[in-house]
py3Dmol code that shows the C-alpha trace and the ligand (Angstrom):
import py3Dmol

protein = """\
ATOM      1  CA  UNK A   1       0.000   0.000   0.000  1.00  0.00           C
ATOM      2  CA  UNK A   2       1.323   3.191  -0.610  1.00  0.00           C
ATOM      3  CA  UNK A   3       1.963   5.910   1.901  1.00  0.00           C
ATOM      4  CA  UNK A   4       1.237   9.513   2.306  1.00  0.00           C
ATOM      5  CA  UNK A   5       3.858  11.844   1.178  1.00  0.00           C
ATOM      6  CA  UNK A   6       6.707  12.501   4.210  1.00  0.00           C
ATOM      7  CA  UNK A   7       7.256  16.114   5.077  1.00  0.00           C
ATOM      8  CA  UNK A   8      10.811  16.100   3.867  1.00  0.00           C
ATOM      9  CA  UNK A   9       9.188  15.141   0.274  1.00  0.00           C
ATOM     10  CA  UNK A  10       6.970  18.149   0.295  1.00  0.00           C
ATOM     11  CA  UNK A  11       9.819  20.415   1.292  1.00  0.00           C
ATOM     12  CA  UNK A  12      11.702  18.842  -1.430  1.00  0.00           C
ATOM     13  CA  UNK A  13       8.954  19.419  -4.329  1.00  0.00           C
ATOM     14  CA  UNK A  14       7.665  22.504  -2.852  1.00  0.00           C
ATOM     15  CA  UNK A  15      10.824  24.495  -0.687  1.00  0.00           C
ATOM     16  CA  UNK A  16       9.379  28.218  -1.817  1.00  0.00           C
ATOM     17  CA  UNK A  17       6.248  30.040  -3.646  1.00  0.00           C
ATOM     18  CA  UNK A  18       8.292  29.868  -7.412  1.00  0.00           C
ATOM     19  CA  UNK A  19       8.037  25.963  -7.360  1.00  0.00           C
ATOM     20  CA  UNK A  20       4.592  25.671  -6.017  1.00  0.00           C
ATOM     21  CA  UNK A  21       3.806  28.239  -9.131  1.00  0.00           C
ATOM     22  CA  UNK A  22       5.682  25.253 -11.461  1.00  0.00           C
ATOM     23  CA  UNK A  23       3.743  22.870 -10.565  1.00  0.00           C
ATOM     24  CA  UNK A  24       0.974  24.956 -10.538  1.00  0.00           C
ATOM     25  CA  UNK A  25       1.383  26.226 -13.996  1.00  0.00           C
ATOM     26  CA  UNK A  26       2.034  22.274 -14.922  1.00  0.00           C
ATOM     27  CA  UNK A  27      -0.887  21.301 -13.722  1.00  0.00           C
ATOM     28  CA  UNK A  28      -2.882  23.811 -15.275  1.00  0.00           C
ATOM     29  CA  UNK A  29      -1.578  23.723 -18.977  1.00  0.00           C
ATOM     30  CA  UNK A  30       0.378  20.793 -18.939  1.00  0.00           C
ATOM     31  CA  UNK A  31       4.547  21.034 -20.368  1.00  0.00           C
ATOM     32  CA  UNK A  32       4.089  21.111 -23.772  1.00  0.00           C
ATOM     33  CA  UNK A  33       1.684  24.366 -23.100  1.00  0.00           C
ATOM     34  CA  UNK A  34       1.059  26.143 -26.840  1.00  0.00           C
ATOM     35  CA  UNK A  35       1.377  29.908 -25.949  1.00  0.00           C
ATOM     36  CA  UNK A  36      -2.349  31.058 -27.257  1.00  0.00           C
ATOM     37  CA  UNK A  37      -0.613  34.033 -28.634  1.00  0.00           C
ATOM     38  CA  UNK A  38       2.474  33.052 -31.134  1.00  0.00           C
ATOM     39  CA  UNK A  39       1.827  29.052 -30.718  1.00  0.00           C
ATOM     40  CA  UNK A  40       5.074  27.972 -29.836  1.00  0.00           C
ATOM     41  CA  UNK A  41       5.689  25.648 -27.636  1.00  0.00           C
ATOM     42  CA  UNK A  42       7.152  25.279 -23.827  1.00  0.00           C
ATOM     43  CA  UNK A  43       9.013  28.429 -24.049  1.00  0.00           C
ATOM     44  CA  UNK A  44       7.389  30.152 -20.812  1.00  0.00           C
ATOM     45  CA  UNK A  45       9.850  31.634 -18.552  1.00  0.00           C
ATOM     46  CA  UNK A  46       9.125  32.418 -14.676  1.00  0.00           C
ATOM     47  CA  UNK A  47       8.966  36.551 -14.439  1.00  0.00           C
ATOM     48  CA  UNK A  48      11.064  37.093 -11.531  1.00  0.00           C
ATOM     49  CA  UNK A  49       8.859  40.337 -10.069  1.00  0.00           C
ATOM     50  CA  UNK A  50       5.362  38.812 -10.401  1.00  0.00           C
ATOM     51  CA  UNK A  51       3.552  35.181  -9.724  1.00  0.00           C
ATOM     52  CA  UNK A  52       3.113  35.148 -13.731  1.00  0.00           C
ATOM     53  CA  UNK A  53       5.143  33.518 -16.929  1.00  0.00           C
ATOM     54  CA  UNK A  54       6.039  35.087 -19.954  1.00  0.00           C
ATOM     55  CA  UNK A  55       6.735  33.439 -23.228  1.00  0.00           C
ATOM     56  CA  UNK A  56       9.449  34.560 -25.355  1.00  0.00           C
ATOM     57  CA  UNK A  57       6.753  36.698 -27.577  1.00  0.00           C
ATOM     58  CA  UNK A  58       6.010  38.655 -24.646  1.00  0.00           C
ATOM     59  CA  UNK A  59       2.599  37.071 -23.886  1.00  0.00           C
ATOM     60  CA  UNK A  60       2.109  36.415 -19.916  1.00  0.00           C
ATOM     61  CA  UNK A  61       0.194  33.508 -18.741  1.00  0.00           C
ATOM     62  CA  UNK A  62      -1.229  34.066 -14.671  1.00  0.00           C
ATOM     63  CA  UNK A  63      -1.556  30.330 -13.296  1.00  0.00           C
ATOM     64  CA  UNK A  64      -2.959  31.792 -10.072  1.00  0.00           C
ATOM     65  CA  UNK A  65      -6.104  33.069 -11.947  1.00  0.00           C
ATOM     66  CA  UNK A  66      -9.080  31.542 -11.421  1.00  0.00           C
ATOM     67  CA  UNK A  67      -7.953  29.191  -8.418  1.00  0.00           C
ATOM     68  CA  UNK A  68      -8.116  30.390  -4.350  1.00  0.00           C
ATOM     69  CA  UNK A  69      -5.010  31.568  -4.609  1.00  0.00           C
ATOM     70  CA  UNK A  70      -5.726  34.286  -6.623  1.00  0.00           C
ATOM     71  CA  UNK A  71      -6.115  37.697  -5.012  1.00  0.00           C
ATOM     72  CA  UNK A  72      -5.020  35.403  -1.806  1.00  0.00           C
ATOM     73  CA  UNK A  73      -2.649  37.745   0.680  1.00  0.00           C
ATOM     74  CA  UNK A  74      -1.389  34.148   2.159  1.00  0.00           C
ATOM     75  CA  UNK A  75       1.998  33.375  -0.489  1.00  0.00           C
ATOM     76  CA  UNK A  76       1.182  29.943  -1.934  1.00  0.00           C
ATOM     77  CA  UNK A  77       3.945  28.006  -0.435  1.00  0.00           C
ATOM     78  CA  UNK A  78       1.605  28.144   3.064  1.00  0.00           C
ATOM     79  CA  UNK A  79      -2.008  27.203   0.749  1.00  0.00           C
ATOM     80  CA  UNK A  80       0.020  24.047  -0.133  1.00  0.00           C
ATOM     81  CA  UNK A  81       1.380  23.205   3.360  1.00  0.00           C
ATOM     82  CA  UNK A  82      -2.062  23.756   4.557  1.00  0.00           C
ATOM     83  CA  UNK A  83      -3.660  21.140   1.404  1.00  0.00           C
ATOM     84  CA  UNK A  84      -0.477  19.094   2.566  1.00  0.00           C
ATOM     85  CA  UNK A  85      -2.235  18.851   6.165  1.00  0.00           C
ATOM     86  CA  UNK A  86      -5.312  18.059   5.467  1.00  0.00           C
ATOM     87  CA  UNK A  87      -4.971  15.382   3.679  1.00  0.00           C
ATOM     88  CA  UNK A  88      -1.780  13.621   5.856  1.00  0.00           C
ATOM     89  CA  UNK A  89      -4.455  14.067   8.737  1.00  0.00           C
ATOM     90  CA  UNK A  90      -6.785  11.400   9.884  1.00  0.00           C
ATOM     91  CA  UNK A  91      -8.709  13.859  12.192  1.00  0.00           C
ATOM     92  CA  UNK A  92      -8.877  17.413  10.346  1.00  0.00           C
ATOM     93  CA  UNK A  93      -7.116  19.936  10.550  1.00  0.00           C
ATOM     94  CA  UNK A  94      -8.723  23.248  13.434  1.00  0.00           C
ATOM     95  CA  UNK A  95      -8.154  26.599  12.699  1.00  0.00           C
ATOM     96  CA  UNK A  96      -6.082  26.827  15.571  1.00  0.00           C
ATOM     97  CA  UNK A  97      -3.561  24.493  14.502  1.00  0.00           C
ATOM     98  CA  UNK A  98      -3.600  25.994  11.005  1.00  0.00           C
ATOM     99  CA  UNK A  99      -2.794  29.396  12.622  1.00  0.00           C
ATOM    100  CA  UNK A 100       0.403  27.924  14.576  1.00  0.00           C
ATOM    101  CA  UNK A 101       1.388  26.302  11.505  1.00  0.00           C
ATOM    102  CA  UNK A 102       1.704  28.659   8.894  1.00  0.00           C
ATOM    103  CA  UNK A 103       1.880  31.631  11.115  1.00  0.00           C
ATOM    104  CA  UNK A 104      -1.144  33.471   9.900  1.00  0.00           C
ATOM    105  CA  UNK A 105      -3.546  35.820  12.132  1.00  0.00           C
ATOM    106  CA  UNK A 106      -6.789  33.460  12.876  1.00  0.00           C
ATOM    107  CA  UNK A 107      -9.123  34.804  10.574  1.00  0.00           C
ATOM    108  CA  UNK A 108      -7.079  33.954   7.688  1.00  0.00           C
ATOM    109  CA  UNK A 109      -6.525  30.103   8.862  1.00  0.00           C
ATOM    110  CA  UNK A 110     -10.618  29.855   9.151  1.00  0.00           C
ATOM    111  CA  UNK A 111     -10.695  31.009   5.695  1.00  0.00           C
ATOM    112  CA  UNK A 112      -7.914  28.827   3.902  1.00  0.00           C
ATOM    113  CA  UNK A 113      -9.499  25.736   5.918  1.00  0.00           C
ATOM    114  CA  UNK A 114     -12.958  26.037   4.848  1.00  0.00           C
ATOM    115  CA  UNK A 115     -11.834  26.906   0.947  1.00  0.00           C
ATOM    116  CA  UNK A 116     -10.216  23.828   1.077  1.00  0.00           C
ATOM    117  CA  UNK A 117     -12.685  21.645   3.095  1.00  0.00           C
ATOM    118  CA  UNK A 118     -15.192  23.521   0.037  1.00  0.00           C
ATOM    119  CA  UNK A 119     -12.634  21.597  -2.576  1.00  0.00           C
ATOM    120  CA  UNK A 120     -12.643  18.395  -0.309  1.00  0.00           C
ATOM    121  CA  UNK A 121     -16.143  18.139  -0.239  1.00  0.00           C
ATOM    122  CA  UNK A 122     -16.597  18.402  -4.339  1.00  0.00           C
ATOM    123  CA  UNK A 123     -18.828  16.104  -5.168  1.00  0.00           C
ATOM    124  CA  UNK A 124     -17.487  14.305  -8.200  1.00  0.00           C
ATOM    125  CA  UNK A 125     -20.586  12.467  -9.179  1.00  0.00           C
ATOM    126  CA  UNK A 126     -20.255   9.882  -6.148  1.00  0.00           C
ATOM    127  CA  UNK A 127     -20.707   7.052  -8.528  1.00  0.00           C
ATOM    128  CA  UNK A 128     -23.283   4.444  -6.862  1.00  0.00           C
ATOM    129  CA  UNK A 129     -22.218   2.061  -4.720  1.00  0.00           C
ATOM    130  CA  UNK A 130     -23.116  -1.455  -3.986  1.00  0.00           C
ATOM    131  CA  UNK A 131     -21.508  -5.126  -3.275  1.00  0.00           C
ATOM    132  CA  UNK A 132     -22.149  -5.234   0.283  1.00  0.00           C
ATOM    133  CA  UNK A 133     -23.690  -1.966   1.493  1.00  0.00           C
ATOM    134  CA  UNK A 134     -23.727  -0.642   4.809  1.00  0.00           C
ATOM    135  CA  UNK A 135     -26.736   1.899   5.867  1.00  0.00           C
ATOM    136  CA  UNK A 136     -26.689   4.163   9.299  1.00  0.00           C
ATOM    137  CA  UNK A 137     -28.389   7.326  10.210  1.00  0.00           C
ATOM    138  CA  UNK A 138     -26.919   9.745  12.971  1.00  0.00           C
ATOM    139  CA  UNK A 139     -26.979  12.721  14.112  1.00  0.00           C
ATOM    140  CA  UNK A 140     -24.142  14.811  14.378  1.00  0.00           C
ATOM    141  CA  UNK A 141     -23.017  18.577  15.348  1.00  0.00           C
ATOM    142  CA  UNK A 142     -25.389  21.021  17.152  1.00  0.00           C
ATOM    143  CA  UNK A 143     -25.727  20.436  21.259  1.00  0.00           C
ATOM    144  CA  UNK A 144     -23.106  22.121  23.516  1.00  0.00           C
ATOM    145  CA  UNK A 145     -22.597  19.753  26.730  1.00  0.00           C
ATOM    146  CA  UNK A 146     -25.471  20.161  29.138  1.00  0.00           C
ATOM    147  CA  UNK A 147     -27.971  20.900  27.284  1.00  0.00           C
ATOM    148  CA  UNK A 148     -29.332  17.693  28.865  1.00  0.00           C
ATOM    149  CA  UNK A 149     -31.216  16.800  25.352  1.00  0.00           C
ATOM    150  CA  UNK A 150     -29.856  13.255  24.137  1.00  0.00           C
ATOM    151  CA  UNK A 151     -31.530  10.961  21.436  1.00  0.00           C
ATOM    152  CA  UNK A 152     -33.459  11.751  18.024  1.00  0.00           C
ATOM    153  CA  UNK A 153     -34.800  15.568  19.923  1.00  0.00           C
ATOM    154  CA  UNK A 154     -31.563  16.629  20.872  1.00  0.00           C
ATOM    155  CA  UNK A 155     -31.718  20.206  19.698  1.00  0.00           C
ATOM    156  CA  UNK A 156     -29.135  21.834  17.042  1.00  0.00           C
ATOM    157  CA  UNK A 157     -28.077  18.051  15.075  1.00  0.00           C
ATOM    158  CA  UNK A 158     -28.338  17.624  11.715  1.00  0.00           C
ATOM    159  CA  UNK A 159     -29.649  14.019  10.459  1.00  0.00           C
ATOM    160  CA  UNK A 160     -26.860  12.558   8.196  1.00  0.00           C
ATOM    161  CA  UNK A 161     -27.457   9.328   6.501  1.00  0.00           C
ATOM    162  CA  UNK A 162     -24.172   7.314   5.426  1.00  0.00           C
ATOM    163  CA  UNK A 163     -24.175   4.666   2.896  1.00  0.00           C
ATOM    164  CA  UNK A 164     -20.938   2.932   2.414  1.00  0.00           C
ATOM    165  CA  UNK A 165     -19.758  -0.137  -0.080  1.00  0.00           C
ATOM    166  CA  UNK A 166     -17.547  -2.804   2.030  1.00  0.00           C
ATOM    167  CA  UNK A 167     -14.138  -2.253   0.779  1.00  0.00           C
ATOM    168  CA  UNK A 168     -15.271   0.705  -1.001  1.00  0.00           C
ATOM    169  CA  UNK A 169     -16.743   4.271  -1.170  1.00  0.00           C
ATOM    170  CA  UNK A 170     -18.698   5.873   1.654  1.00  0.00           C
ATOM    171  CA  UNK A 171     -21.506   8.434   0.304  1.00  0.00           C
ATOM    172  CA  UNK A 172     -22.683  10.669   3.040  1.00  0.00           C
ATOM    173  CA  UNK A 173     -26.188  12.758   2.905  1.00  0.00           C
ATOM    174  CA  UNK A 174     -28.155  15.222   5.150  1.00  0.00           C
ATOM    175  CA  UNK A 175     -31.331  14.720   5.542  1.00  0.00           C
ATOM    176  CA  UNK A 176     -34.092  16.541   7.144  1.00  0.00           C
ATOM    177  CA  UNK A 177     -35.389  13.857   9.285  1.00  0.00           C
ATOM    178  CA  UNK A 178     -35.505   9.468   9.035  1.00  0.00           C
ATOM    179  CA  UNK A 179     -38.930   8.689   7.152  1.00  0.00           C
ATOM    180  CA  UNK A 180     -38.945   6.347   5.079  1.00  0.00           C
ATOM    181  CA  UNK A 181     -39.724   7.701   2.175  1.00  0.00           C
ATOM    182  CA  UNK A 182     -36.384  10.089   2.723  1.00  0.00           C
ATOM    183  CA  UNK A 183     -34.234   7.443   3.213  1.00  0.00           C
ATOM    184  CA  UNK A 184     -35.445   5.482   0.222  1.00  0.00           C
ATOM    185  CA  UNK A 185     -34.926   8.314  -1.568  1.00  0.00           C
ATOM    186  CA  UNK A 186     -30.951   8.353  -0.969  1.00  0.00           C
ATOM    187  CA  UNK A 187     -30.437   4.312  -0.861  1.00  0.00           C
ATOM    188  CA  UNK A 188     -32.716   3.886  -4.115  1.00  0.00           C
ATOM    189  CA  UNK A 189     -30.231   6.451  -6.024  1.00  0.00           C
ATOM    190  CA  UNK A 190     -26.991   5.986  -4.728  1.00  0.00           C
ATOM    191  CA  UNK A 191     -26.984   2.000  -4.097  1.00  0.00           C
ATOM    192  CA  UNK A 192     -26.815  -0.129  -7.157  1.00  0.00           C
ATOM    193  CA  UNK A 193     -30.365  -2.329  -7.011  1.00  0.00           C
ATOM    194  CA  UNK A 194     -28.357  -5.841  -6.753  1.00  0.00           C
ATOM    195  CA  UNK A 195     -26.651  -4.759  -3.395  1.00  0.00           C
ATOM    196  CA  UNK A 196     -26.929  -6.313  -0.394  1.00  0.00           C
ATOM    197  CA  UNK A 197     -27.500  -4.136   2.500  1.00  0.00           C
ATOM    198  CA  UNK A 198     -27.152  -4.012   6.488  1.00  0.00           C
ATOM    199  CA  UNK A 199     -28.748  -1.993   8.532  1.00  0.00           C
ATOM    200  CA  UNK A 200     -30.157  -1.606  12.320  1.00  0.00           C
ATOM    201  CA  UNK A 201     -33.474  -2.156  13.307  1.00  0.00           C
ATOM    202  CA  UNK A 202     -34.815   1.239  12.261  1.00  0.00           C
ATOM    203  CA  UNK A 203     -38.378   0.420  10.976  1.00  0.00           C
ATOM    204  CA  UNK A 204     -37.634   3.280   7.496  1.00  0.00           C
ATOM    205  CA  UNK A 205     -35.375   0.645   6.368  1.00  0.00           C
ATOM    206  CA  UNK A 206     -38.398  -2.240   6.354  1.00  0.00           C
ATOM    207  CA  UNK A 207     -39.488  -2.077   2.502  1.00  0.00           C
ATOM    208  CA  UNK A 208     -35.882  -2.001   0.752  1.00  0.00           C
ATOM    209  CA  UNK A 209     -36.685  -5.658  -0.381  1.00  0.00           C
ATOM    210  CA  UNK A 210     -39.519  -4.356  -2.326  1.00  0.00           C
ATOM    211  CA  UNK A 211     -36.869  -2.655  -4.723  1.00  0.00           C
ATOM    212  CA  UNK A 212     -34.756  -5.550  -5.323  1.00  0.00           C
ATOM    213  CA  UNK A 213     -32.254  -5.229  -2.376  1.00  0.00           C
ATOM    214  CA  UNK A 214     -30.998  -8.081  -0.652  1.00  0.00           C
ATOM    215  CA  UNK A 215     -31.452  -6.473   3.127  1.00  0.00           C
ATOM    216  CA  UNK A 216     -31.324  -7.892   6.576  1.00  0.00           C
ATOM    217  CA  UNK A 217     -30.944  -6.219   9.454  1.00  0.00           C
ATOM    218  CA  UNK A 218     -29.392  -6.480  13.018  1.00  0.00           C
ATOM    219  CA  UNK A 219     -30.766  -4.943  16.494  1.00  0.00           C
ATOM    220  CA  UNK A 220     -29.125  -3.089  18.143  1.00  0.00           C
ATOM    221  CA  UNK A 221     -31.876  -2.452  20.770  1.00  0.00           C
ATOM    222  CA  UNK A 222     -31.493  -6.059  21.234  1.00  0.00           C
ATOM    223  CA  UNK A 223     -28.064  -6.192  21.706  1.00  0.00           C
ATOM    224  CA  UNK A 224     -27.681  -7.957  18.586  1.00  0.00           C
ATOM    225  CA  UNK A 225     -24.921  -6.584  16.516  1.00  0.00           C
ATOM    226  CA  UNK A 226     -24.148  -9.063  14.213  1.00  0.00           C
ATOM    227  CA  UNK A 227     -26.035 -11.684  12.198  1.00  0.00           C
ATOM    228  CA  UNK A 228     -23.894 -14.006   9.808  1.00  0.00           C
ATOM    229  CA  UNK A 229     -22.600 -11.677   7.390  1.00  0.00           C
ATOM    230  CA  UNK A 230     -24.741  -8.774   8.886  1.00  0.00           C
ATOM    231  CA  UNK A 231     -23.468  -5.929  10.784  1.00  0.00           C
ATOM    232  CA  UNK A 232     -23.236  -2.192  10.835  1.00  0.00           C
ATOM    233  CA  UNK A 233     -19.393  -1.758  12.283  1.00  0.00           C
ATOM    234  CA  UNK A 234     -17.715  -0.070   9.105  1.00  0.00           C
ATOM    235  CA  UNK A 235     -20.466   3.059   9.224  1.00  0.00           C
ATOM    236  CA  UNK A 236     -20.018   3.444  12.703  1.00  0.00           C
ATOM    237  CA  UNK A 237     -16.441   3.443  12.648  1.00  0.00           C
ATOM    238  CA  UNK A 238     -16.971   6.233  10.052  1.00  0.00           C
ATOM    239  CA  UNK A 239     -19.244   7.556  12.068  1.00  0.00           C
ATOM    240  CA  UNK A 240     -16.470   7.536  15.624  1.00  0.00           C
ATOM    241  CA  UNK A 241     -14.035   8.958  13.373  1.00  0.00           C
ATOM    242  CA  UNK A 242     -15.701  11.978  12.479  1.00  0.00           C
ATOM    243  CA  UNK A 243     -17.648  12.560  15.955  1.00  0.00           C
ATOM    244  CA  UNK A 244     -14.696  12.462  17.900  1.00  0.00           C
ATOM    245  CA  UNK A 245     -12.347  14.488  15.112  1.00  0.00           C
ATOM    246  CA  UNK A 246     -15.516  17.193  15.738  1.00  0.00           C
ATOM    247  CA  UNK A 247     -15.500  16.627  19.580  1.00  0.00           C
ATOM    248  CA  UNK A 248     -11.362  16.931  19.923  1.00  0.00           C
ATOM    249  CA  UNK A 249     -10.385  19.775  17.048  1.00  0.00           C
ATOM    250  CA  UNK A 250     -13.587  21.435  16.184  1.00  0.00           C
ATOM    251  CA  UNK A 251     -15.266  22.909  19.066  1.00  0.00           C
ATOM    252  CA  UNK A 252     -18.304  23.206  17.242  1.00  0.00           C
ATOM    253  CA  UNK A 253     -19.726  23.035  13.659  1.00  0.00           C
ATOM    254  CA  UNK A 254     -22.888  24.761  12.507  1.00  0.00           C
ATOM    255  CA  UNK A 255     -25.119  22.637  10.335  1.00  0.00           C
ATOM    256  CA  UNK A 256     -23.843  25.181   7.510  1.00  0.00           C
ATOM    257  CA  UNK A 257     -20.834  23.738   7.891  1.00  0.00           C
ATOM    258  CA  UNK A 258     -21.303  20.531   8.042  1.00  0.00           C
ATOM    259  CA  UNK A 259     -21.501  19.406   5.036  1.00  0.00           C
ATOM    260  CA  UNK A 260     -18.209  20.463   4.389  1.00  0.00           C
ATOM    261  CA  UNK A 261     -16.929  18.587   7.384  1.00  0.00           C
ATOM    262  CA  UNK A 262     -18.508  14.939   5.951  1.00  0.00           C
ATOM    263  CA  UNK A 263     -17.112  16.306   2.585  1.00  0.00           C
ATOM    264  CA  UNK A 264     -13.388  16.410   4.367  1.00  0.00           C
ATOM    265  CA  UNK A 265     -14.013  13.331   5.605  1.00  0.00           C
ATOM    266  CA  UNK A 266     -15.381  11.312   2.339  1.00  0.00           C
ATOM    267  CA  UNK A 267     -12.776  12.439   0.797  1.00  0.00           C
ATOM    268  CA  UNK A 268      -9.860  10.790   3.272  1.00  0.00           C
ATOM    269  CA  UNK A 269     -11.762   7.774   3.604  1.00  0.00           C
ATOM    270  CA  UNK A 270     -12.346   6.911  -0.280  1.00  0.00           C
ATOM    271  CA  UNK A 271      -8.697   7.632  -0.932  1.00  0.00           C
ATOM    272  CA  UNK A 272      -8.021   5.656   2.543  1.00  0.00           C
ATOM    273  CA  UNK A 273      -5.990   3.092  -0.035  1.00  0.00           C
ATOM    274  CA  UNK A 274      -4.271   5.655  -1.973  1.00  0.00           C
ATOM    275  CA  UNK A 275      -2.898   8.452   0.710  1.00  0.00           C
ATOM    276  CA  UNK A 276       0.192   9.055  -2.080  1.00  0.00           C
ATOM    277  CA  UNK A 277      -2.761  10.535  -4.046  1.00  0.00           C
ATOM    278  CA  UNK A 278      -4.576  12.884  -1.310  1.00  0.00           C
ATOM    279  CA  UNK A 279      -2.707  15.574  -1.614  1.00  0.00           C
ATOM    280  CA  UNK A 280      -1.875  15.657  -5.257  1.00  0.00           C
ATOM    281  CA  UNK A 281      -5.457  15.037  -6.073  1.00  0.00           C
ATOM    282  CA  UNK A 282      -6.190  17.796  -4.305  1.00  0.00           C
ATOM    283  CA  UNK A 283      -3.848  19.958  -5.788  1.00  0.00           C
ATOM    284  CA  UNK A 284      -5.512  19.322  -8.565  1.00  0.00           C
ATOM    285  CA  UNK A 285      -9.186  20.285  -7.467  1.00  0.00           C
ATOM    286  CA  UNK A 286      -8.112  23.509  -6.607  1.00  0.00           C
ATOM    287  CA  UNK A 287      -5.834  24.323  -9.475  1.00  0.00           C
ATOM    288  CA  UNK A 288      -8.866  23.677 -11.970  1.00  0.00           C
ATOM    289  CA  UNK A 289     -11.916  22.886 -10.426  1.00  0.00           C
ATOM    290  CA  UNK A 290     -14.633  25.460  -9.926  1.00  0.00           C
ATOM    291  CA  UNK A 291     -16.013  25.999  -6.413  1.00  0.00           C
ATOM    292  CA  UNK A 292     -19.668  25.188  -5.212  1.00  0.00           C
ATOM    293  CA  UNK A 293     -19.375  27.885  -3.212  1.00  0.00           C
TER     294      UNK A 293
END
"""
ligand_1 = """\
1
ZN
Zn 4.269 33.328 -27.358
"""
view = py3Dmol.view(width=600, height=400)
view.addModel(protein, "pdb")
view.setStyle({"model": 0}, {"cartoon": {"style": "trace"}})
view.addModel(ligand_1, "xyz")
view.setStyle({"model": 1}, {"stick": {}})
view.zoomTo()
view.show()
């Protein structure tokens, strides 16, 4: 399996803002880039008072344009040590630590980790899933301790329903509330109609045989937590992973953040087999993607 790129790699690759603009401008137009002006070939040369490249005709090419960097005061060798911590993480990244890190004021860490928990969150399509299928509602984010509310009424929480392929992709939703017609909803169009799926006891879940699913279910209520190949344990431990990340590094996140949050987290767990390609994948995403937001 590979492994996630070691810091002394990243200083390597990246040691000041001119290389993170290479790769940047590599990234975004490739080596063999045809200047759109005289059409010659790879002849772009870094300008050594601005983040731009000329090409020998004097046309200038700005690879910063159109990304987050652009119009950013924070120099791009910091944006990339910050993508470079997000994705070596397993538990997210706080604005706190992000301030201490790249020595920015705390305002300006908020921002750079939300613009890239935006980019994390992308949804590329989330092809469906299916094989073996796990299915689990929660509820996550919201209630300060004390507030003495527990269960389904705690106030503040946001219903999130997570669907994820054994061995595979986890899709994450939020959903208003657990009927079943809402859950159907989600399973029917993201879960490939020859799965077989697990879930609890939770009586939305009762009618996925009518649509072809192969579903049993274990209860929990009933201490039951596994029946043969039936069990829950790899949406839960989703599930642990992101409640505690939210508990320990982020005091508290606002259900208009939240989707954000799952997006960060999708995104670490999908690539979970490929960490050499979090961070370069990333990259990526924010050198040519465009923004939801
Ligand atoms: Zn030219």
């Amino acid at each position: 399996m590979s492994k996630p790129m070691p810091i002394t790699e990243f200083l390597k690759l990246f040691p000041n803002d001119d290389a993170c603009l290479a790769y940047l401008f590599s990234v975004r137009y490739g080596d063999e880039f045809e200047c759109p002006k005289c059409g010659e070939e790879g002849l772009f040369k870094k300008l050594s008072n601005m983040p731009a490249y000329t090409c020998s005709c004097g046309h200038h090419v700005h690879p910063m344009v159109g990304t987050p960097f652009y119009n950013s005061h924070t120099p791009l060798q910091k944006w990339f040590y910050a993508m470079y911590l997000f994705t070596t993480t397993r538990h997210g990244v706080p604005a706190k630590e992000l301030q201490r890190q790249l020595s920015v004021n705390y305002k300006t860490a908020w921002r750079i980790g939300h613009k890239i928990r935006e980019y994390l969150a992308l949804v590329d399509g989330d092809p469906p899933i299916g094989g073996h299928t796990e299915i689990d509602e929660t509820m996550i984010g919201g209630v300060r301790e004390g507030t003495g509310k527990r269960g389904r009424a705690a106030e503040g929480k946001t219903f999130v329903l997570g669907m994820v392929e054994r061995g595979g992709d986890i899709i994450t939703r939020i959903i208003p509330d657990v009927k079943r017609t809402t859950l159907e909803r989600h399973i029917i169009r993201h879960v490939d109609r020859d799965a077989t799926i697990s879930t609890d006891e939770l009586n939305s879940y009762k009618r996925l045989k009518l649509y072809g699913y192969k579903h049993a279910s274990v209860n929990h209520k009933a201490e039951e937590f596994v029946r043969g190949e039936h069990h829950t344990n790899t949406i839960e431990g989703f599930w642990s992973i992101i409640k505690r990340s939210i508990r320990g590094t982020h005091v508290h996140v606002s259900a208009r953040h939240l989707p954000k949050y799952l997006g960060e987290f999708e995104y670490r767990w999908n690539l979970r087999h490929r960490p050499d390609q979090m961070f370069p994948y990333l990259l990526r995403r924010l050198a040519t993607s465009q923004s939801k937001a």
